[in-house]
C-alpha positions, 0 to 999 in steps of 0.5 A, a space after each residue: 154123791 161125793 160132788 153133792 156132799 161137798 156143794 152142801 158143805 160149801 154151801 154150810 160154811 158160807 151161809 152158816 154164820 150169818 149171826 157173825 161178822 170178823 173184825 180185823 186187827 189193828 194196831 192202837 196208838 200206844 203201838 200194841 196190836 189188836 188181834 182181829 176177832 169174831 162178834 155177833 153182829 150189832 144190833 139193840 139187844 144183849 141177848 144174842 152177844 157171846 160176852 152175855 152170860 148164859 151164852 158161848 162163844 162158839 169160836 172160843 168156847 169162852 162162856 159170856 160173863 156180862 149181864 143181861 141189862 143194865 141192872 145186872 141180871 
């Protein structure tokens, strides 16, 4: 039983962010250093990006803050 719970655990982990891609850190050319992060995954629509107000980063818990569109709503 305990073999099983942690193979679906495993399994969770690898599977469970698909919506989400880590982009390491890097260094600017001013010298200051980036710090890599989490970002969903790109694609043509605003409305599943964390920064989208309505939205939570659920690796910050940070609320989005940005408009839905270019019109600002």
């Amino acid at each position: 039983m305990q073999k099983i719970l942690v193979l679906c655990l495993g399994v969770g982990m690898f599977f469970g962010n698909a919506d989400a891609a880590y982009t390491r850190g890097y260094v600017r050319s001013n010298g200051t250093y980036v710090s890599g992060y989490y970002r969903t995954n790109p694609d043509s629509t605003r409305i599943n990006n964390y920064s989208t107000r309505g939205n939570v980063n659920p690796f910050t818990g940070k609320a989005g803050t940005k408009p839905l569109n270019k019109y600002g709503y």
